[in-house]
Legacy VTK file of the C-alpha trace (Angstrom):
# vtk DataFile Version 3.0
C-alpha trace
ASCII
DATASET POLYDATA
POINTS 102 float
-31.781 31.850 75.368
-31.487 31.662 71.700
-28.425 31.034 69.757
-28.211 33.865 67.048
-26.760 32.805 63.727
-23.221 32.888 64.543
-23.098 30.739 67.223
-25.156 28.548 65.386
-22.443 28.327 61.914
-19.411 28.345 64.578
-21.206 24.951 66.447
-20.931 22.862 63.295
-18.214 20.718 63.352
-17.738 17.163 62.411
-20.101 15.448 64.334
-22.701 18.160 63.935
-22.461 18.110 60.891
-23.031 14.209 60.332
-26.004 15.312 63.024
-27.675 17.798 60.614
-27.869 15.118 57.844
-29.410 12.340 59.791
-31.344 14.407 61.498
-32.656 15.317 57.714
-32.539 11.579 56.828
-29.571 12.459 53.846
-26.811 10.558 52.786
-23.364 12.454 52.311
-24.549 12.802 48.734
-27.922 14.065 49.256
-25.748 16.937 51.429
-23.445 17.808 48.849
-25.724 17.868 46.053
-28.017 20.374 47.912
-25.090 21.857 48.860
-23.149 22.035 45.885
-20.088 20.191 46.465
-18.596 16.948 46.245
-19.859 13.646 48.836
-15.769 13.525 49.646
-15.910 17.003 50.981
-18.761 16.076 53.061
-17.008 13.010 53.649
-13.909 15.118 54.994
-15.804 17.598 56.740
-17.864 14.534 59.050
-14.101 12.925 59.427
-13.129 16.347 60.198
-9.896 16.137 57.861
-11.185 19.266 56.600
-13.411 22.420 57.568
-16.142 23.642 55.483
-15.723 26.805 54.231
-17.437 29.938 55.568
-20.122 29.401 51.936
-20.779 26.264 53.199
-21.037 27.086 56.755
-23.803 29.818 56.039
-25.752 26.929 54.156
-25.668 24.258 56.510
-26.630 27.176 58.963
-30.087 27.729 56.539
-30.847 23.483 56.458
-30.283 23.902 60.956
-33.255 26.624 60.516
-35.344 24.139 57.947
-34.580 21.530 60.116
-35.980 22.952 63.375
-38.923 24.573 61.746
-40.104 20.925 60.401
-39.361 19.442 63.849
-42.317 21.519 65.257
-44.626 20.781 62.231
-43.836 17.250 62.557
-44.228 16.699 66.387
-47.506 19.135 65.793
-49.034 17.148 63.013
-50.205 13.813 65.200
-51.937 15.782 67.795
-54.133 17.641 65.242
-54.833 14.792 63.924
-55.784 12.901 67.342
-57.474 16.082 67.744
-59.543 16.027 65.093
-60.374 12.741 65.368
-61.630 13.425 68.962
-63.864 16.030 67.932
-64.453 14.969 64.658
-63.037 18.015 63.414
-62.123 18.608 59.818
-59.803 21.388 60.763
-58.449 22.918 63.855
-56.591 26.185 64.720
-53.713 25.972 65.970
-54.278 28.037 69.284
-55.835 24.494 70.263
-52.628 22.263 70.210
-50.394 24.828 71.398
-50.547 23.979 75.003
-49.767 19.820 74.372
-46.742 20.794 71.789
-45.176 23.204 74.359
LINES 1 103
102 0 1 2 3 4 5 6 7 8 9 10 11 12 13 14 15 16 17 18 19 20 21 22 23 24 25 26 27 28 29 30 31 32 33 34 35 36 37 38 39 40 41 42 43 44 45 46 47 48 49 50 51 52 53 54 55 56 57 58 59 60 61 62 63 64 65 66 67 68 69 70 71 72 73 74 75 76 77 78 79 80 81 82 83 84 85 86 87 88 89 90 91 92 93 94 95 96 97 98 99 100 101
């Protein structure tokens, strides 16, 4: 079952939060400058001394969704290419690696 969107923003708390950036490879200023606030606010808000507001709940929400759709292009991207290689391919649809990313 899918988590719809507000499940999702009411999930991030201080050590999802510190997830979502790691997971993205950011440093608490990489977050707040593509969020728009200050690294002490994310700082706060990983401590959990403070709670983001709802703003910045809706945008860490939007990096969950980039985040998830570049998990399945990353995982996806070495079996085209073993795939390709195998067959000597130079491009491949991807109906054919559906099966080994599922």
């Amino acid at each position: 079952m899918a988590l719809n969107s507000m499940d999702v923003v009411s999930s991030l708390n201080k050590s999802t939060i510190r997830s979502l950036r790691l997971r993205l490879g950011w440093s608490q200023a990489d977050l707040a400058r593509r969020l728009k606030c200050t690294s002490a606010q994310v700082k706060s808000w990983e401590h959990g001394t403070e709670t983001p507001t709802s703003h910045y709940l809706n945008e860490m929400f939007l990096l969950v969704k980039q985040a998830d759709t570049c998990s399945h292009e990353i995982h996806a991207c070495p079996l085209a290419e073993n795939m390709c290689d195998r067959h000597a391919l130079g491009q491949i649809e991807f109906s054919q690696i559906k099966e080994e990313i599922e």
